[in-house]
ZAVEXNU-865893 format. One record per residue: x, y, z negated of N, C-alpha, C in turn. Coordinates in pm, whole numbers, padded with zeros to 5 digits, always signed. Example, Ala and Ser with C-alpha at 12.3 -4.5 7.8 and 13.67 -1.06 7.14 Angstrom:
BEGIN
+01319-00569-00780+01230-00450-00780+01320-00330-00780
+01285-00225-00708+01367-00106-00714+01290+00003-00787
This chain:
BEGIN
-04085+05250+01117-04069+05302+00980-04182+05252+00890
-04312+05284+00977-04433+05201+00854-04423+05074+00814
-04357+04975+00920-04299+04853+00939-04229+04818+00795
-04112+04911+00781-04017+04928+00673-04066+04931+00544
-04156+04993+00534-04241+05085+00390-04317+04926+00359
-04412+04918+00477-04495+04794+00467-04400+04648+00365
-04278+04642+00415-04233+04527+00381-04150+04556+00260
-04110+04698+00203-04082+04734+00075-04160+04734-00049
-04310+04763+00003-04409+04745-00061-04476+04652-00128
-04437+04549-00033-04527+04411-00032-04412+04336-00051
-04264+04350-00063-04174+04223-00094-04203+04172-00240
-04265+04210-00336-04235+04168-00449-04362+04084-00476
-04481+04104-00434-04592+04051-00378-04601+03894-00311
-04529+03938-00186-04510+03821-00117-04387+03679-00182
-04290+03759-00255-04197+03674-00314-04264+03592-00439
-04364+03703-00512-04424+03601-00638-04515+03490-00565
-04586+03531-00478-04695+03417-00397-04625+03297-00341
-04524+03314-00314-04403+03222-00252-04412+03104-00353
-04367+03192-00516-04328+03104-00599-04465+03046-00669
-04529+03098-00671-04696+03075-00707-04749+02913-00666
-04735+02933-00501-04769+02849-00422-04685+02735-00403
-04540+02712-00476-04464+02612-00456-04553+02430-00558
-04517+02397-00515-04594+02263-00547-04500+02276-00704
-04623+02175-00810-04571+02142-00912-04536+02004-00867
-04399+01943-00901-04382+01805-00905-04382+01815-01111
-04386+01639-01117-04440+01565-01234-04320+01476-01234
-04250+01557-01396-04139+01413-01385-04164+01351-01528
-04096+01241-01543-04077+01198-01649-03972+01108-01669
-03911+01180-01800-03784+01201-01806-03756+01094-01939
-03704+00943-01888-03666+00864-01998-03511+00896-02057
-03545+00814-02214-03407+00801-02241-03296+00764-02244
-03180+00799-02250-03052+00780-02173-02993+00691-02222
-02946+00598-02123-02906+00432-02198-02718+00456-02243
-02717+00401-02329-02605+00448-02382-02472+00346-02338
-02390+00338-02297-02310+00300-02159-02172+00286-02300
-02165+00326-02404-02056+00308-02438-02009+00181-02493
-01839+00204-02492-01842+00090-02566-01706+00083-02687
-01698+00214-02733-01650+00279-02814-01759+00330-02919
-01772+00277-03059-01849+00295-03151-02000+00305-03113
-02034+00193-03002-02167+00221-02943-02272+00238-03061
-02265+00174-03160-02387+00164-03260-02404+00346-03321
-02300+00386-03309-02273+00509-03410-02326+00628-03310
-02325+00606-03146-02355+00698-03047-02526+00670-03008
-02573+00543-03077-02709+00532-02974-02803+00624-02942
-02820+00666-03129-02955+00784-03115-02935+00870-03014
-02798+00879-03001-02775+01004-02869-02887+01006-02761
-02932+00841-02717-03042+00835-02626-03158+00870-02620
-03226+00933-02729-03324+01015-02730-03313+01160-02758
-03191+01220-02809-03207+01314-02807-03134+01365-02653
-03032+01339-02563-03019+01368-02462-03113+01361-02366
-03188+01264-02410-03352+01230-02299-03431+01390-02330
-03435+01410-02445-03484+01512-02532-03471+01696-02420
-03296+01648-02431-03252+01780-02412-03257+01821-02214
-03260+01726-02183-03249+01700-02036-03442+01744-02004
-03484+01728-02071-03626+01739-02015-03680+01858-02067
-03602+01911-02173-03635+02062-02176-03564+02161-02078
-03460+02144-02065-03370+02194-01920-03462+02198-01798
-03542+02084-01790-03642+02052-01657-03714+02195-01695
-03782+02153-01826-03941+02173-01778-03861+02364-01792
-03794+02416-01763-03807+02557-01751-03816+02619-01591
-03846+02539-01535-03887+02536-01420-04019+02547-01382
-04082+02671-01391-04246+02634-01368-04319+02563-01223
-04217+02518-01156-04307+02404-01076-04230+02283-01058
-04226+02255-01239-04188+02130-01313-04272+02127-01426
-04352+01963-01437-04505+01963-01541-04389+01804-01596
-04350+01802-01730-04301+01705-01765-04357+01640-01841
-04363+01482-01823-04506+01372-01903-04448+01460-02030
-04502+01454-02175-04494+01470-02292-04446+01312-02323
-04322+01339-02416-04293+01202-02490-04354+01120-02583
-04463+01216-02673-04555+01168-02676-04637+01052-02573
-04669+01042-02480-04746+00985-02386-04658+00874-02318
-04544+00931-02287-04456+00848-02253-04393+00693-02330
-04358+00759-02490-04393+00659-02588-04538+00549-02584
-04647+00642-02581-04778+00529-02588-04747+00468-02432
-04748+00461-02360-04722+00372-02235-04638+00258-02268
-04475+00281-02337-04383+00217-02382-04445+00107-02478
-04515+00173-02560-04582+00071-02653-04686-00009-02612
-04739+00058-02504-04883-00042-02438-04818-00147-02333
-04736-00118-02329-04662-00224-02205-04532-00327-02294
-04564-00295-02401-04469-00389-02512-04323-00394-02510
-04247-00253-02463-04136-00231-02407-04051-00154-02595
-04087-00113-02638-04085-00034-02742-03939-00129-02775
-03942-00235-02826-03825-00312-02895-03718-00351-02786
-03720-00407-02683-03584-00393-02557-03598-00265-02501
-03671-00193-02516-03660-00034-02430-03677-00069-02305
-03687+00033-02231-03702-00023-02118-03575+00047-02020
-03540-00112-02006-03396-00149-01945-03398-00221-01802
-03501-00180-01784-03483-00231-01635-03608-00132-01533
-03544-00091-01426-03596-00009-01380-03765-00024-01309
-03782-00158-01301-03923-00189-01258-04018-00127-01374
-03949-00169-01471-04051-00183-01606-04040+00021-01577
-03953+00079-01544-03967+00235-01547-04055+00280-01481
-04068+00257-01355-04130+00264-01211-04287+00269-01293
-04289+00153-01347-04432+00118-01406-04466+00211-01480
-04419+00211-01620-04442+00369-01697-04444+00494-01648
-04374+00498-01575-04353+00632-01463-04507+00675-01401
-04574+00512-01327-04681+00526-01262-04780+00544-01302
-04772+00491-01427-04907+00486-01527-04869+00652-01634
-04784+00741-01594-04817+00796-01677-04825+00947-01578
-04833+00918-01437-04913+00997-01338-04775+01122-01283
-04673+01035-01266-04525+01113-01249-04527+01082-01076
-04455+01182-01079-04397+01170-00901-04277+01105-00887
-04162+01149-00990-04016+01103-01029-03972+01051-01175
-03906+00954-01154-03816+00965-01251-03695+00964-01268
-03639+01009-01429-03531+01085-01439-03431+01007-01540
-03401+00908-01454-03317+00809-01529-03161+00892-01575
-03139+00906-01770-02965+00925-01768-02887+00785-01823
-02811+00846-01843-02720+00774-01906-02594+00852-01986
-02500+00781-02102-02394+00850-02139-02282+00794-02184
-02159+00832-02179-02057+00719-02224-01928+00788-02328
-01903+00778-02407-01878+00865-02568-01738+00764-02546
-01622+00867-02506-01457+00799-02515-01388+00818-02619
-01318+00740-02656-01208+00745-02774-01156+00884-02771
-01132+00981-02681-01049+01060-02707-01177+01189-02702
-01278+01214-02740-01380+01264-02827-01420+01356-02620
-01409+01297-02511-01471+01339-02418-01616+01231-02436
-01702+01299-02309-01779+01237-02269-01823+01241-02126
-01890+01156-02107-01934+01167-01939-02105+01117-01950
-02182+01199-01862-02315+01200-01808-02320+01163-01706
-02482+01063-01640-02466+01064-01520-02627+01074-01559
-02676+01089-01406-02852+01098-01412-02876+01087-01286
-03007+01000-01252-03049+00990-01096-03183+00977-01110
-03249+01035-01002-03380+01037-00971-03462+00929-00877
-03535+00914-00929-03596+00787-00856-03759+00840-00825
-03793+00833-00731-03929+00801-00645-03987+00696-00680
-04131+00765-00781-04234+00681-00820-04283+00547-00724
-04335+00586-00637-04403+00555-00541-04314+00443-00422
-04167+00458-00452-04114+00377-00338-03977+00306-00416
-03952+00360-00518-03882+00288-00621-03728+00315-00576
-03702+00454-00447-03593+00503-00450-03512+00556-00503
-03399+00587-00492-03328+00663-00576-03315+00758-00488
-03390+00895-00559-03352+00996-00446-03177+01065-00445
-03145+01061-00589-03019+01160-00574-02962+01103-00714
-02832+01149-00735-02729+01093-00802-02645+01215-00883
-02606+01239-01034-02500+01321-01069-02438+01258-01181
-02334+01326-01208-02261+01293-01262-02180+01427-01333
-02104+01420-01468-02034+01500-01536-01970+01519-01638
-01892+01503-01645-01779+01492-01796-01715+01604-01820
-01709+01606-01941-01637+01672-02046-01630+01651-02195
-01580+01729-02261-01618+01723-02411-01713+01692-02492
-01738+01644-02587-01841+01603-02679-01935+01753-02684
-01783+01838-02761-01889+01963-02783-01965+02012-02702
-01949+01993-02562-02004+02060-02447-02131+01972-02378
-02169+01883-02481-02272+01844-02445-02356+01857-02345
-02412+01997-02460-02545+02101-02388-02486+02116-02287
-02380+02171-02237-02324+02228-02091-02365+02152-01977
-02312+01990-02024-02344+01903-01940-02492+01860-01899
-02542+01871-02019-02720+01860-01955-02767+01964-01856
-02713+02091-01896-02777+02196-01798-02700+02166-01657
-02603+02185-01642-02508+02136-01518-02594+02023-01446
-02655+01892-01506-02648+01813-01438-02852+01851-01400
-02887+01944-01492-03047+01968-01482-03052+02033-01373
-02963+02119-01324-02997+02189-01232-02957+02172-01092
-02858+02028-01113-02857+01952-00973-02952+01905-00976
-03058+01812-01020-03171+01805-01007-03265+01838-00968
-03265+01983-01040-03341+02085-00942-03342+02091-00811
-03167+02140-00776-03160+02173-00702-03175+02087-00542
-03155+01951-00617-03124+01832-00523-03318+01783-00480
-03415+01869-00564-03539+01834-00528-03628+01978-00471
-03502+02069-00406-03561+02193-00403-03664+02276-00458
-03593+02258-00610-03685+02348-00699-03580+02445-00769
-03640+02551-00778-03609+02673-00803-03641+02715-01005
-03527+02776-01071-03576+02800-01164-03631+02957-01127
-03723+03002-01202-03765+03117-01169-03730+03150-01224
-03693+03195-01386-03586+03278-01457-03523+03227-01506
-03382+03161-01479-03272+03158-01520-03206+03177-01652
-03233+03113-01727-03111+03137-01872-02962+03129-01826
-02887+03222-01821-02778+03234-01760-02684+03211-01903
-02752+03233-02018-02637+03268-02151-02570+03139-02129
-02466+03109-02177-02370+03007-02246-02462+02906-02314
-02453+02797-02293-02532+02676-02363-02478+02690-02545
-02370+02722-02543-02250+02702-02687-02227+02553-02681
-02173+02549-02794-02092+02426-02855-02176+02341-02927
-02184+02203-02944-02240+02199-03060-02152+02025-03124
-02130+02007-03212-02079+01858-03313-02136+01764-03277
-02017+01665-03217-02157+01509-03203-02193+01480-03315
-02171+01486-03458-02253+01505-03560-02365+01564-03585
-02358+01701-03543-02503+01777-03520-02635+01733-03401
-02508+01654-03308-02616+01624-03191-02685+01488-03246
-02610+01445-03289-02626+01269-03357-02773+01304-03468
-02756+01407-03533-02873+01443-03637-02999+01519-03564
-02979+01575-03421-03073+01650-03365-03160+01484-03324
-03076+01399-03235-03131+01299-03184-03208+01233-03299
-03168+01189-03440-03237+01137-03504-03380+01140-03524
-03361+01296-03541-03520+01386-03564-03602+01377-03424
-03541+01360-03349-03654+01314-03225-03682+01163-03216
-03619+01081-03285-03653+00978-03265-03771+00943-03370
-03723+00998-03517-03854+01022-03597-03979+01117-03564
-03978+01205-03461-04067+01251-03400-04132+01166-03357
-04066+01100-03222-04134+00931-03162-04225+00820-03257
-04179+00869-03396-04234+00756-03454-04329+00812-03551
-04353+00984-03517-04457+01036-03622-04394+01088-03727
-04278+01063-03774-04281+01103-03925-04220+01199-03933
-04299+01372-03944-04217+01452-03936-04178+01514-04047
-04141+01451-04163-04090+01515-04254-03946+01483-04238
-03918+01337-04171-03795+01307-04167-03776+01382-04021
-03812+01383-03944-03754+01419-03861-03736+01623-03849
-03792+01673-03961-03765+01844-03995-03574+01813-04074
-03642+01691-04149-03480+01699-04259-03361+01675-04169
-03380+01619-04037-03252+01541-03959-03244+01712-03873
-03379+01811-03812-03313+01920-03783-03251+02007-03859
-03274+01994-04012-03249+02058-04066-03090+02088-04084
-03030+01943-04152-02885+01894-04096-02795+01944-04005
-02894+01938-03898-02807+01952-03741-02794+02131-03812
-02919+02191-03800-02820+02343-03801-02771+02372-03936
-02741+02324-04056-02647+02317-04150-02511+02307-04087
-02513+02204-04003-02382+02215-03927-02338+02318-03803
-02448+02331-03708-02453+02419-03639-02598+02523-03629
-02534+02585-03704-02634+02761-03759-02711+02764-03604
-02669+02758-03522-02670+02833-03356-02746+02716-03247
-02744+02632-03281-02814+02511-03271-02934+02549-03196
-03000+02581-03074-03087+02626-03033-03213+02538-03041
-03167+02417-02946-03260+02308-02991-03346+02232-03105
-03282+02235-03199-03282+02225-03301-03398+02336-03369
-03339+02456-03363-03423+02505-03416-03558+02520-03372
-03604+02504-03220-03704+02514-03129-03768+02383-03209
-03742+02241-03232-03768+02155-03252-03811+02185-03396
-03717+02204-03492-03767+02262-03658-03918+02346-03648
-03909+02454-03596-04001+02548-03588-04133+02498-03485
-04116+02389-03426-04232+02348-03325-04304+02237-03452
-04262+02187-03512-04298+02052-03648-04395+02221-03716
-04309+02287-03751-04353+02370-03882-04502+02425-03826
-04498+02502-03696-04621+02527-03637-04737+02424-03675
-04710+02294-03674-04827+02192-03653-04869+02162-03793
-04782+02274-03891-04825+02166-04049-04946+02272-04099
């Protein structure tokens, strides 16, 4: 019986130390090469803001430390990658290494005539230039967000990491128009200029009020002014 008490006592104890003690891995999470070939010019920005949205999905994982894009950018630029992007996975491996990551978190996305879409994302091992794991996921434009979280948490799950609290709500909906204007503003983030890049969030939730990202992103600029 003391046995019993003992381990009623101490389960909530022993469960936080569990999670305490789990290793932080270090990812860094590039942007998603854009695979279409249906109005590709009109879908690109998508590649930074899905890079965007995929690495906030990560980092709610507290034993997940994600490079800052900030940093990730200055690497890009010190290694003279900035204008072809970096499109080939050595040149990733490299940025990856130099910017003190364990993994990286290669996506991709492909935008169909009939207003679906499909995600894929794989993880690759700094250090040995593997690919540890592989996903994949389609649906709707609007369901974007859905698809990033879906495919974030195979990730997770595929690197045995645990979210510790769970956002269970509904991702919502959001306009590849609105997403197209969220991505913009991160890309003018990338490049410093945040007046344009407040006006491109601003847009996005003109169109979508509910826009979570977006607004996290609006209100993270406004903090810094």
């Amino acid at each position: 019986m003391r046995v019993v008490r003992f381990f009623l006592l101490f389960a909530p104890f022993l469960a936080f130390h569990a999670q305490a003690s789990e290793p932080v891995q270090t990812l860094a999470v590039l942007d998603f090469e854009n695979n279409s070939f249906f109005n590709a010019d009109e879908v690109q920005p998508l590649s930074k803001g899905l890079g965007q949205l995929m690495a906030t999905e990560l980092g709610r994982c507290s034993s997940v430390r994600i490079v800052e894009r900030r940093k990730l950018q200055s690497l890009v630029d010190e290694l003279k990658l900035a204008q072809a992007g970096v499109t080939d996975e050595e040149s990733a491996v490299q940025v990856g290494r130099m910017a003190g990551a364990q993994n990286l978190v290669f996506g991709g996305y492909l935008v169909m005539p009939d207003g679906k879409m499909r995600m894929d994302v794989r993880v690759v091992e700094v250090e040995t230039g593997l690919t540890l794991q592989a996903g994949e996921a389609t649906g709707r434009t609007r369901d974007a967000l859905s698809l990033v979280r879906k495919l974030s948490r195979k990730v997770l799950k595929d690197l045995e990491l645990r979210l510790t609290a769970p956002d269970d709500r509904p991702p919502g909906n959001v306009s590849l128009e609105a997403l197209t204007q969220f991505s913009k503003g991160v890309e003018f983030e990338d490049q410093g200029e945040a007046d344009r890049a407040a006006e491109c969030f601003r847009k996005a939730l003109a169109l979508e009020p509910d826009f979570g990202p977006a607004k996290d992103r609006l209100s993270r600029l406004s903090k810094k002014r």
